[in-house]
MARNU-218632 format. One line per field, with one value per residue (C-alpha): chain; y, x, z. Coordinates in steps of 0.05 Angstrom, whole numbers, plus 5000, padded with zeros to 4 digits. Layout:
<rs>
ch	A ...
y	Y ...
x	X ...
z	Z ...
</rs>
This chain:
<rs>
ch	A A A A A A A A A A A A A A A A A A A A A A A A A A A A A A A A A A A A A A A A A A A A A A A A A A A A A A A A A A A A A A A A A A A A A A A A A A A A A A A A A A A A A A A A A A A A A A A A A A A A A A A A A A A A A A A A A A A A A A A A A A A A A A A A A A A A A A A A A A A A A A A A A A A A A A A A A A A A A A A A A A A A A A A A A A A A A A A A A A A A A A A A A A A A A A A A A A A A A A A A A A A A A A A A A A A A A A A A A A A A A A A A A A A A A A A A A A A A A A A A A A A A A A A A A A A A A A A A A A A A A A A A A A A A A A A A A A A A A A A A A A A A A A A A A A A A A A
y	4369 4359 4434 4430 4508 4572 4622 4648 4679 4756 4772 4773 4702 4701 4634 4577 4502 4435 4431 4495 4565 4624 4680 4747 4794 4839 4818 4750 4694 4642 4575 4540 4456 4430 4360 4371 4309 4307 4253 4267 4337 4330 4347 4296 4313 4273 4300 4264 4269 4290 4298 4378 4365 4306 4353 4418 4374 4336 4402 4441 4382 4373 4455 4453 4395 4415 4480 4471 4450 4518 4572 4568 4606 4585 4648 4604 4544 4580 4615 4652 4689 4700 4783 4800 4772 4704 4674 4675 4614 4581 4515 4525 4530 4503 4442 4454 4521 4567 4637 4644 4693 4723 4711 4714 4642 4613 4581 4510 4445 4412 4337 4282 4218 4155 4100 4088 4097 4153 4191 4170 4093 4114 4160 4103 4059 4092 4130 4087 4160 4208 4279 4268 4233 4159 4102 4037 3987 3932 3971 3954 3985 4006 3991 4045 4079 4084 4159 4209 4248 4319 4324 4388 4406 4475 4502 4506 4578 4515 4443 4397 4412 4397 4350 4386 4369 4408 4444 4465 4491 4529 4562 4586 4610 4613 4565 4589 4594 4535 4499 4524 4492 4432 4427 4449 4400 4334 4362 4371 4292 4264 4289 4264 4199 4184 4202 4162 4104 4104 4102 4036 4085 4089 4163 4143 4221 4285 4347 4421 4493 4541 4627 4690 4724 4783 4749 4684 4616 4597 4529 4528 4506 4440 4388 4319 4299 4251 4293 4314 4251 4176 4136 4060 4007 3993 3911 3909 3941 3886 3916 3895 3912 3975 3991 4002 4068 4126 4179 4175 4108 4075 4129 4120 4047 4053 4100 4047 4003 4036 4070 4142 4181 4224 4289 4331 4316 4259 4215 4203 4154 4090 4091 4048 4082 4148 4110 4069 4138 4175 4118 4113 4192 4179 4132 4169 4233 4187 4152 4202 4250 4206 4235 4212 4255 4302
x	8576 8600 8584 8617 8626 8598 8656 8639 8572 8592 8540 8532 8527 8479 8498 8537 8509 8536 8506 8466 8498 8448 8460 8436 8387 8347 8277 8297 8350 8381 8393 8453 8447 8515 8539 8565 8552 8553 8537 8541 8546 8613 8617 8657 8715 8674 8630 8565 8542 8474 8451 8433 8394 8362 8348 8328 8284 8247 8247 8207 8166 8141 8134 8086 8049 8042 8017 7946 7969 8013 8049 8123 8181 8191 8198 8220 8269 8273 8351 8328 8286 8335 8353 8435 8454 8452 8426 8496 8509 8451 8493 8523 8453 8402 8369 8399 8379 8315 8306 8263 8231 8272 8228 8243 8260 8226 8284 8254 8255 8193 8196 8146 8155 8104 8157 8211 8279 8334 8347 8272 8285 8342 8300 8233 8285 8311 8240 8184 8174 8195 8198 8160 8100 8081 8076 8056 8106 8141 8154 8213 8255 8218 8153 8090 8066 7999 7987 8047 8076 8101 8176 8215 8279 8304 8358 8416 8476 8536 8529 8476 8397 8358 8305 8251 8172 8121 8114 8177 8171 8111 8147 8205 8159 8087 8035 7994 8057 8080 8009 8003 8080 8045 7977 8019 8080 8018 7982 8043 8066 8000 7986 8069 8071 8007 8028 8096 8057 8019 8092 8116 8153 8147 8157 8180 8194 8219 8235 8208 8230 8189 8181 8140 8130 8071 8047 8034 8069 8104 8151 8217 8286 8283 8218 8214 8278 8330 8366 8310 8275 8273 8253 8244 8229 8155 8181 8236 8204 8211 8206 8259 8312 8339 8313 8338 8337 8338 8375 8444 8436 8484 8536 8527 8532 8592 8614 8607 8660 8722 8758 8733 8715 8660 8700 8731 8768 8717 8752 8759 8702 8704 8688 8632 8598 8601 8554 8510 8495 8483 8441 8405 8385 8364 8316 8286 8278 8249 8198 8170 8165 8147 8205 8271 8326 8358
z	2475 2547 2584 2652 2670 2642 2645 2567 2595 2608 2665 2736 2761 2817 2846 2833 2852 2854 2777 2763 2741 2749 2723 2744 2692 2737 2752 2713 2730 2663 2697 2651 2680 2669 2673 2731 2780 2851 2913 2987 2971 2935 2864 2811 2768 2716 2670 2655 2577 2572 2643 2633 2580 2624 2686 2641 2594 2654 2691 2636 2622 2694 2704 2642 2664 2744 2721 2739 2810 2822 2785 2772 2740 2681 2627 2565 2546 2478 2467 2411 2463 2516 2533 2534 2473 2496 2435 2405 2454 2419 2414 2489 2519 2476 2516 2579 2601 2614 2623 2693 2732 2808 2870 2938 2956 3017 3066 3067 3027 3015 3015 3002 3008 2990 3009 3064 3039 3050 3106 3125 3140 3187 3226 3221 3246 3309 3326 3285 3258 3204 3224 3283 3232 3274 3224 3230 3258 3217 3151 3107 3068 3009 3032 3004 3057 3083 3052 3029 3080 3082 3116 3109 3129 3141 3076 3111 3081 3102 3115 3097 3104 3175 3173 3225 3239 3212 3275 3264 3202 3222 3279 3231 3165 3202 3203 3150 3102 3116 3105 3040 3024 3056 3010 2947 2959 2970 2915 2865 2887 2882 2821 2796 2826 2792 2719 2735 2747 2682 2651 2688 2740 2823 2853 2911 2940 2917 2943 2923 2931 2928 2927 2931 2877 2870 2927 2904 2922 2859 2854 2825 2819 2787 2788 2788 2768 2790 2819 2867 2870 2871 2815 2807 2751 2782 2747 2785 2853 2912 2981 3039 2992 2961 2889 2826 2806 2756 2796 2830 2863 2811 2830 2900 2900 2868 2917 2975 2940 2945 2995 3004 3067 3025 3034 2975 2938 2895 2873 2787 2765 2726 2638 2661 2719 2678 2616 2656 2691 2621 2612 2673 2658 2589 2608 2660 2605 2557 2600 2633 2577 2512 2484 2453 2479 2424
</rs>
């Protein structure tokens, strides 16, 4: 079934994203993933089948296997366990939700990135940097770097995110906060990019969020998925060129077609770009995870 809102949920809703309803229960948050899609920060009239099952599934897989590397939120995936009644929704929810725990979000976004693309080759190209990190001259796009590299940006209430330098992000969370965000986000990529490798897959960056809860650093949100990262068919990966890949790069290619100034209202979306992006997330789901996507 195709779940675009969540209006039959009777309970505070905490916040509303481009593709994620949360719900308020106390000390605890549900996180619904619709199929909501959005690009340039502009959410689609088109639903995409499957794709909150894609995000939740990859989600809970990479929470469970990062575990080791630093604590997250994750309560349970399993309705039948969720408080409020909930598990009357079973068929509304099942796959595509998970019952977390509320911590005090930390206002940055942790990004790591092992190749040049994105935002990052425009900023290599007009400084030979990325947040303020030197790299070597004569890199194209796609190219590996020499060593991941930690680039935040601040999380911004309106408007899009602020790429700053990690001096920057010290001076607006502390140093030894935002060293910690540093270690964890290298640690959490190296340990990714490596496992995506063994399945034929390139992690070319991602982005994090994390909290505070009893003290401790704990990651959440979403992990590793392609909504928050880049993916690429390691066969087909050819630098100088943009890459195939498993997130919203099929969307956005699209998007650079037709006539549209990337400001609401998105325009309605092709049969064939809405499959070949179901199709894109499947794979991605059941590469990484070994599984086949129920």
């Amino acid at each position: 079934m195709l779940l675009g809102d969540t209006n039959f949920i009777d309970l505070p809703l905490f916040i509303k994203g481009k593709v994620r309803n949360v719900y308020d229960l106390g000390d605890k948050l549900l996180i619904v993933v619709t199929d909501r899609i959005s690009a340039f920060d502009v959410v689609f009239p088109n639903l995409i089948p499957n794709k909150g099952k894609v995000l939740n599934g990859i989600s809970s897989f990479w929470f469970d296997y990062t575990k080791d590397v630093v604590d997250n939120h994750v309560i349970t995936t399993d309705v039948s366990e969720y408080p409020e009644g909930l598990s009357k929704f079973k068929k509304e929810l099942e796959g595509r939700s998970m019952l977390v725990k509320k911590m005090k979000m930390i206002p940055a976004e942790c990004i790591v990135r092992g190749y040049l693309e994105g935002s990052g080759l425009k900023d290599y190209k007009a400084t030979g940097s990325i947040c303020g990190i030197k790299l070597p001259e004569g890199l194209r796009q796609a190219d590996k770097l020499p060593e991941p590299i930690f680039t935040p940006s601040t999380k911004e209430s309106e408007g899009h995110d602020q790429n700053v330098s990690f001096e920057g992000l010290c001076n607006a969370i502390g140093t030894e906060l935002a060293t910690k965000l540093r270690d964890i986000s290298l640690a959490l990529y190296d340990k990714a990019s490596k496992y995506a490798e063994s399945k034929g897959i390139i992690l070319a960056d991602t982005k994090f969020e994390f909290g505070i809860l009893d003290g401790k650093i704990v990651v959440g949100d979403e992990l590793f998925t392609p909504d928050s990262s880049r993916f690429w068919d390691m066969k087909e990966y050819e630098p100088g060129r943009a890459q195939k890949s498993f997130d919203k790069q099929f969307l956005r290619e699209y998007l650079e077609t037709i006539d549209w100034d990337k400001n609401p209202p998105a325009p309605a979306l092709p049969d064939d770009v809405v499959k070949n992006t179901e199709l894109k997330y499947i794979e991605a789901y059941e590469r990484l995870t070994g599984k086949k996507l129920v």
